[in-house]
Structures are given as structure tokens and as C-alpha cells.
C-alpha positions as CSV (number, residue, x, y, z in Angstrom):
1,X,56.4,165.8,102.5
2,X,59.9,167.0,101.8
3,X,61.3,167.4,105.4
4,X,59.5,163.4,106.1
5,X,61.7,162.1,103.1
6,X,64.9,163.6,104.3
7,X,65.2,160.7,107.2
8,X,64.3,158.0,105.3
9,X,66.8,159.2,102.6
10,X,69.7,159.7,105.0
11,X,69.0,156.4,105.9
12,X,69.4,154.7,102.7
13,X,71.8,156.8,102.2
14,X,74.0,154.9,105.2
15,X,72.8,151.7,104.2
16,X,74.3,152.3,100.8
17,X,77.5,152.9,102.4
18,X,77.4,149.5,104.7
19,X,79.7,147.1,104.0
20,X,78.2,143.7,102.8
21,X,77.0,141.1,105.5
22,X,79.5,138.6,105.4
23,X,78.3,134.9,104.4
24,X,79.0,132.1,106.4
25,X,81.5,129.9,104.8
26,X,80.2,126.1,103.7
27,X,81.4,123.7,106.0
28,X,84.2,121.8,105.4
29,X,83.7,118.3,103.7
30,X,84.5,115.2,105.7
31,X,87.7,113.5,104.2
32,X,88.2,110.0,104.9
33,X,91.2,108.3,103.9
34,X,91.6,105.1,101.9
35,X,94.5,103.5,100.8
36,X,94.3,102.9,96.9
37,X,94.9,99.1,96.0
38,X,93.5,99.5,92.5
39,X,92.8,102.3,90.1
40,X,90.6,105.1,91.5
41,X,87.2,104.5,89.5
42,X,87.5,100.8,90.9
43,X,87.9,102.2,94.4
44,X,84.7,104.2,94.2
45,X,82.5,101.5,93.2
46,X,83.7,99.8,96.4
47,X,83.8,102.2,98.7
48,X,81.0,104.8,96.9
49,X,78.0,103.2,98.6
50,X,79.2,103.4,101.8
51,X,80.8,107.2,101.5
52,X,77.1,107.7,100.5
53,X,75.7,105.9,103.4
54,X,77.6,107.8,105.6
55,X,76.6,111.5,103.8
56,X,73.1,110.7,104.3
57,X,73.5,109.7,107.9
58,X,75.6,112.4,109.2
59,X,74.3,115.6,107.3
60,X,78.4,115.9,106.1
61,X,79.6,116.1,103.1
62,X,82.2,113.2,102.7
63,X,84.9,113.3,100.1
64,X,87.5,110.5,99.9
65,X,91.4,110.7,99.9
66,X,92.8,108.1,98.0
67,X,96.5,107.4,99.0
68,X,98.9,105.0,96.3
69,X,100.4,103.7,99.5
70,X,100.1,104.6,103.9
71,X,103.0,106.7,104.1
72,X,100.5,109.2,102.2
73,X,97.8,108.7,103.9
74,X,99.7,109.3,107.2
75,X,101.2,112.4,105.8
76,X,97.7,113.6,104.6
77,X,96.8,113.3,108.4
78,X,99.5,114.6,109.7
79,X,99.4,117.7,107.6
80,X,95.0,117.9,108.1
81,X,94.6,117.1,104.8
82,X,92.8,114.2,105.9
83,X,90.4,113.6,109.2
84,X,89.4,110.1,109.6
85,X,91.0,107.2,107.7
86,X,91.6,103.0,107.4
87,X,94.7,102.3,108.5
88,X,96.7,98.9,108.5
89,X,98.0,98.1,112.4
90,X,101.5,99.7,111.9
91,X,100.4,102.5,109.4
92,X,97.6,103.5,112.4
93,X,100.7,103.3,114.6
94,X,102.3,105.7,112.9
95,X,99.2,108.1,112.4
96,X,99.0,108.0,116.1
97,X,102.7,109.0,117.1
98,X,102.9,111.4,114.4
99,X,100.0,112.6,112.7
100,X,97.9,113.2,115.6
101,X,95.2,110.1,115.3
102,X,93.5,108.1,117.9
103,X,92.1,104.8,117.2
104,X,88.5,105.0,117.6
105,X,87.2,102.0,116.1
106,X,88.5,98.9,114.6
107,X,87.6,96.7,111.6
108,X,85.4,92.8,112.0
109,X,85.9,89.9,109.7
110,X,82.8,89.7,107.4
111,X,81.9,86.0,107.9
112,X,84.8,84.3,110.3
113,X,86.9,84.9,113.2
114,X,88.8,87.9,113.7
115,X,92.2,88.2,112.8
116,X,94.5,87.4,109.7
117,X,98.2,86.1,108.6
118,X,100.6,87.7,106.8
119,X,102.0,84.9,104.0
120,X,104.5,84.2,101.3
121,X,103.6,83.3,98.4
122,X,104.9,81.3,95.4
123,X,103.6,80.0,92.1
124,X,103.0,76.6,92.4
125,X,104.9,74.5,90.8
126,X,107.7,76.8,90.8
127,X,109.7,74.4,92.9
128,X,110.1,77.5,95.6
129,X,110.2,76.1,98.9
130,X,111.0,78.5,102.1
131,X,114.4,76.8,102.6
132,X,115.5,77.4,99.6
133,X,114.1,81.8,100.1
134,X,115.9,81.9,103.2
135,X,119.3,80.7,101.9
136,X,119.7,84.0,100.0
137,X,122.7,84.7,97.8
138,X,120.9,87.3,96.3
139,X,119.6,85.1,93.3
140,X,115.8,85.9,94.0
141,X,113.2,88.8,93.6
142,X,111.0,89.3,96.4
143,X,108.1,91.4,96.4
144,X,107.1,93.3,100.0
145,X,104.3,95.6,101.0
146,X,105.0,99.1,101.9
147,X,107.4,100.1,105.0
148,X,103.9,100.5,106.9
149,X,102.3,97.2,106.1
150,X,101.9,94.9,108.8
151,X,101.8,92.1,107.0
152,X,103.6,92.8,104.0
153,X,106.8,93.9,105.7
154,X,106.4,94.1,109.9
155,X,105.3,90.5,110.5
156,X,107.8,88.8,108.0
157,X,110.6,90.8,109.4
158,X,109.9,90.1,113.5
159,X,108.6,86.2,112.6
160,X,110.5,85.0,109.8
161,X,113.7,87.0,108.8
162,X,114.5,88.7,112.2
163,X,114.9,85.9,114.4
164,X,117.2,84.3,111.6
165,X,119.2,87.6,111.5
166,X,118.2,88.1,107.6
167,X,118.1,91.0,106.3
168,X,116.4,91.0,103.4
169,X,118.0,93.7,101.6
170,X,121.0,91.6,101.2
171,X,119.4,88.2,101.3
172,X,117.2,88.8,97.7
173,X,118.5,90.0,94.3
174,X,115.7,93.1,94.6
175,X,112.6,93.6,96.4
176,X,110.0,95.3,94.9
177,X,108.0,97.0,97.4
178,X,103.9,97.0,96.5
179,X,100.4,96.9,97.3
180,X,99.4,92.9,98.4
181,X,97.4,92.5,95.5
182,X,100.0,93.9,93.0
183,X,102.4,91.4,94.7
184,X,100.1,88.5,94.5
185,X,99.4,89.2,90.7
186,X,103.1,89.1,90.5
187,X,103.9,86.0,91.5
188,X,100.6,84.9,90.1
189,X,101.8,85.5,86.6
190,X,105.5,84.6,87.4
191,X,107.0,88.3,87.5
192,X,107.9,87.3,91.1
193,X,109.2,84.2,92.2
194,X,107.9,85.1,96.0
195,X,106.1,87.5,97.9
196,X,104.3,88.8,100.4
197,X,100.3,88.6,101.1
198,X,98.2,88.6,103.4
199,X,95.2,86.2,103.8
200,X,92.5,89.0,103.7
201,X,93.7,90.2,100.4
202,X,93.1,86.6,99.1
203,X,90.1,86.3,100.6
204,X,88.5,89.5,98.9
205,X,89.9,88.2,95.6
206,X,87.6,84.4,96.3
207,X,84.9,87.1,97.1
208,X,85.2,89.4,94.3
209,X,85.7,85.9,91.9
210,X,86.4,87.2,88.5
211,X,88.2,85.3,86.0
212,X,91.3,86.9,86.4
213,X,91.2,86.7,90.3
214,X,90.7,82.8,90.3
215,X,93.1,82.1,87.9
216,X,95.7,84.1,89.8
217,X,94.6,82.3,93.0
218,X,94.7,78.5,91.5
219,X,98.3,79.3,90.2
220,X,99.6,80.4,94.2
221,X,100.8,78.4,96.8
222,X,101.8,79.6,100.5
223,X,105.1,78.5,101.9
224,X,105.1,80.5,105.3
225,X,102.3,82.2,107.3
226,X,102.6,84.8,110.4
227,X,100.8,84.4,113.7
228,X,97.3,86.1,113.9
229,X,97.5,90.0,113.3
230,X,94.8,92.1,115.0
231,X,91.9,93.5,112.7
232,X,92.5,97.1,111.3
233,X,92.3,100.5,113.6
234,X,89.8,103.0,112.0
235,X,91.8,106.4,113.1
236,X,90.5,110.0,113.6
237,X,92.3,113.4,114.1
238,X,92.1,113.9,117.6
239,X,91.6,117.8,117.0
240,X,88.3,117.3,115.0
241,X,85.8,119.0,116.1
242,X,83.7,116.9,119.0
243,X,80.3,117.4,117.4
244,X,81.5,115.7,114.0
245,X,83.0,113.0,115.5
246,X,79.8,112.4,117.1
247,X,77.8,112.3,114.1
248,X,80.7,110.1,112.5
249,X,80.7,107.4,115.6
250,X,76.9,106.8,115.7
251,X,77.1,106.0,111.7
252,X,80.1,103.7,112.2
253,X,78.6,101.9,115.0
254,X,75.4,101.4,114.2
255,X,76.1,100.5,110.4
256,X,75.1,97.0,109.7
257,X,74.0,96.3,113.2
258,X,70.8,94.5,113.6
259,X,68.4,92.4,111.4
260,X,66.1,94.7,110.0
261,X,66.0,94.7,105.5
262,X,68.2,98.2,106.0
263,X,71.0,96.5,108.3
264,X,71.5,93.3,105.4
265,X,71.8,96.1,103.1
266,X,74.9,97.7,104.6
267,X,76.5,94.5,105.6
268,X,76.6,93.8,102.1
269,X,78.0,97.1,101.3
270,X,80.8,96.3,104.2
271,X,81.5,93.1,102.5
272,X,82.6,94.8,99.5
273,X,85.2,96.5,101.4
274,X,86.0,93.4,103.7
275,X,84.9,94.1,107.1
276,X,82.0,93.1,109.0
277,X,80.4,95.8,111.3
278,X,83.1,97.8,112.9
279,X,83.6,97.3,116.6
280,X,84.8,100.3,119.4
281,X,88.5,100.3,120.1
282,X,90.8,103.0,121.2
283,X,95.0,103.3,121.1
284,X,95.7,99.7,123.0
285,X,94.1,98.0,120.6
286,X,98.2,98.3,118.7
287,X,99.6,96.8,121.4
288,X,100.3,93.9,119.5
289,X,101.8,95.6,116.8
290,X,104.0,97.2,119.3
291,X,104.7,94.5,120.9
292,X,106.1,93.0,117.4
293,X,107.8,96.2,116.3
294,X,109.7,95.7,119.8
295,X,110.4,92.5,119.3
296,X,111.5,93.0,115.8
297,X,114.2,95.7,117.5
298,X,115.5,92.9,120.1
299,X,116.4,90.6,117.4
300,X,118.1,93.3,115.4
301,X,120.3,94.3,118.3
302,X,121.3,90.9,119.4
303,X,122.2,90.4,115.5
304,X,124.3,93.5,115.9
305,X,125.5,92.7,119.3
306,X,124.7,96.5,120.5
307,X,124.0,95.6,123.9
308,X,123.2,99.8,124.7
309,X,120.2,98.6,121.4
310,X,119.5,95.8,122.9
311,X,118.8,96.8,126.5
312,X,116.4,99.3,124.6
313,X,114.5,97.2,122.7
314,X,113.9,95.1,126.2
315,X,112.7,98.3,127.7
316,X,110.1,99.1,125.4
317,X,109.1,95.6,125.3
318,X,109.0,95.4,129.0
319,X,106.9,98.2,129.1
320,X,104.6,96.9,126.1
321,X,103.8,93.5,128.0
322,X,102.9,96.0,131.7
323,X,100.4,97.8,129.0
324,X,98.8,94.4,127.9
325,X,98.8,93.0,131.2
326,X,97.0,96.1,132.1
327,X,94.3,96.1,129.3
328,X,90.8,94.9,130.7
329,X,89.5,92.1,128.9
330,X,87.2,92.8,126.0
């Protein structure tokens, strides 16, 4: 009996001295970016259902990002703090060129054509009128978006202010630069004479239809609106991994798509966040907002009369139009 227990004992003896199967570490939650218009808890109830949605659908576990504005949103890319995100047209621009995003997908209007304006705003009966904004003297506040927002600050500078060589840093008393909303509720309440908006923001404020959102949209009144902007670019990191963005893509494109009980039930839940079901789209769907940004540059350098500038700016617009004209038709 002794010399039978003297293997098994040398044996348990080794396992004893085995180090400890390693576990396997918990996959890494999903984080998708969202820039943060209004306080956090009224984010979630927005966007929670479909964050949810998309848990159940892809086996990940999705965490949000809430950014106070897209420069942090880019940066949280950039820095792969972040992997998939809503981007505005310029802010997606600049999560391709420097935080290593690809368009993947892009944003529908919920119940009309796609596409939107940028706008100024005033409160009626002010007696604001957009001759009067663009005579300057520096006697006015003006409210912007952030230095990413395509419609808050890129399509009123390459529409409106650029091709009258205004700069708007020395054409207003101050700019105050903010969300849309926060801008609209300025002017709204008359702490802003004028601002920027865009007409998607107002929309989701007829479709949200509190008190305090109709009262602020019965007091407005738009003096100035941009051409048509392109729906918004849903951006990935173009390093995640293949299999997840997989998973991710066959949620996003087949969310709300059909007739069935199920498919009303997320369009509804995409309503609440303004979009209708998303569509495919990949980088050349910001050629338009390249195409503005150059055109933005041209006007600058003929302002400055930097002809080295100028014969830049034409380049890149040159080169911009060749890409369009190259774009198959969708």
C-alpha cells in the first residue's frame, strides 16, 4: 500500500507546486461615442434603448462615451478610448485624418428627405435682420457651434461670412461657442441676439414638444439658411477587430428595416435620436464637406491676397471635384 501511494503523492505533490491556470481576461466592452447635447441622465434615456438593442443583438457589452463637445470625441478615438461613434460631417472628417476612423455607415432622416441647413437664428421681434449681423462693428454677440460643427461653424463661414471676407472674430463683440441647442435656447430667451442652428436640432425640439421647447421655438425666427449638408457619418476605428465589426454592421443595418411589430419598435427608438434607419456609406460620403472646407480656404486666400494660399486651396479643390466626379452614383 505504501510504495502505491508514493506516486500519487509525488504527484500532488507537483501539482501543488504549479502555478495557477491563468483566466482569460473579459472581453473588452464596445464603446460608442456620443456627443453630449444635454446632461448625461437625459442622454441615456435617449440613447439607452438602443445601446441595449444593440447589446442584445451583438453578444457585446456596449458602454457609451459621452463627449461635452467633438474635439473629445475625436480625441477619445484617436487615443482608442473610443471604437465606434456619431460624428457631425467635419468632426467625422477629422476622426478620419487623425484618429484613425473610416466612415462605415451614415445617418437617414426619420420622416423626410435627407439632408439639412445650417441657420441663424434671432428672436423674433428683435428687429435683427442679416444686413444689419453682417455690418459688424463689433456691437453683437453671436453664438457658434464648436470648431468641428458643420453647421454651426463650417457652413456659415464658406456660405455666409467667407465669400464676404468676414471674419467673425472681428465682426461680433464675442462669440460664444456651444452646443446648437444651448445656442438656440440662447437666443430663445434673449441671452443672444443671433446664432447658429441647424434645422435638425429644431426639428427634434417639435418632436420632443415640451413646454419649454415650444416656447423657445415660437419666440425664433431664421434670417439665413445654408445649402443642404449631407446626413451624419457613423465612424469606426479602422483597427477594430474584423469579427466585432461584423457583429456591429449587421445590428446597424438591419435595425428598423422591415415591417414586422419588432422593426416599428426600433424606428421608434431611432426617432428619439433623430435618424431613420442608417444607410452604408464609406469615406466619400465627406466629399462635400471637403469640398466646402476647400472652398472655405479659397475665399480666405483671395481675402489675404496669398496667391502661394490660394493656388493651394484650388488644388485641393481641383482634386475634391476629380473624387466626386469619380463617385458612382448611389
Amino acid at each position: 500500500m505504501t510504495a502505491r501511494l508514493i506516486p500519487l503523492l509525488a504527484v500532488l505533490a507537483l501539482s501543488a507546486c504549479a502555478p495557477p491556470t491563468p483566466k482569460a481576461d473579459a472581453p473588452k466592452p464596445l464603446v460608442f461615442s456620443i456627443v453630449s447635447t444635454e446632461a448625461t441622465q437625459t442622454q441615456m434615456q435617449e440613447w439607452g434603448p438602443f445601446l441595449k438593442d444593440m447589446e442584445a443583438a451583438t453578444g457585446l457589452s456596449v458602454k457609451p462615451f459621452f463627449g461635452s463637445n467633438y474635439s473629445a470625441l475625436i480625441e477619445a478615438m484617436r487615443f482608442k478610448q473610443t471604437d465606434v461613434g456619431w460624428f457631425t460631417n467635419q468632426s467625422g472628417l477629422e476622426a478620419v485624418r487623425r484618429a484613425g476612423g473610416t466612415v462605415f455607415a451614415r445617418t437617414t432622416h426619420p420622416t423626410g428627405p435627407d439632408g439639412y441647413q445650417g441657420v441663424i437664428i434671432i428672436r423674433k421681434g428683435s428687429g435683427i435682420t442679416l444686413d444689419r449681423l453682417l455690418k459688424c462693428g463689433q456691437t453683437l454677440d453671436f453664438g457658434m457651434g464648436d470648431a468641428k460643427s458643420t453647421s454651426g461653424t463650417l457652413a456659415p463661414n464658406t456660405y455666409l461670412f467667407g465669400p464676404r471676407g468676414i471674419d467673425p472674430a472681428k465682426c461680433f463683440k464675442t462669440i460664444r461657442s456651444a452646443s446648437a441647442e444651448a445656442n438656440l435656447y440662447a437666443v430663445a430667451s434673449g441671452v443672444l441676439p443671433a446664432a447658429t442652428d441647424n434645422t435638425r436640432s429644431m426639428d427634434r425640439l417639435a418632436a420632443i414638444g415640451t413646454d419649454q421647447a415650444r416656447t423657445a421655438l415660437t419666440n425664433l425666427e431664421v434670417i439665413w439658411r445654408s445649402p443642404t449638408i449631407p446626413e451624419d457619418p457613423m465612424v469606426w476605428r479602422t483597427d477594430l477587430d474584423p469579427a466585432v465589426k461584423a457583429k456591429v454592421a449587421r445590428f446597424i443595418f438591419g435595425y428598423g428595416v422591415g415591417e414586422t411589430p419588432q422593426a416599428r419598435r426600433q424606428r421608434a427608438i431611432l426617432a428619439r435620436i433623430q435618424t431613420g434607419p442608417f444607410k452604408p456609406a464609406d469615406n466619400s460620403h465627406l466629399l462635400p464637406v471637403r469640398e466646402m472646407e476647400a472652398t472655405g480656404d479659397v475665399v480666405q486666400a483671395k481675402a489675404r491676397g496669398d496667391a502661394a494660399a490660394l493656388a493651394a486651396a484650388q488644388a485641393k479643390l481641383a482634386q475634391v471635384k476629380r473624387e466626386q466626379a469619380a463617385r458612382p452614383a448611389s
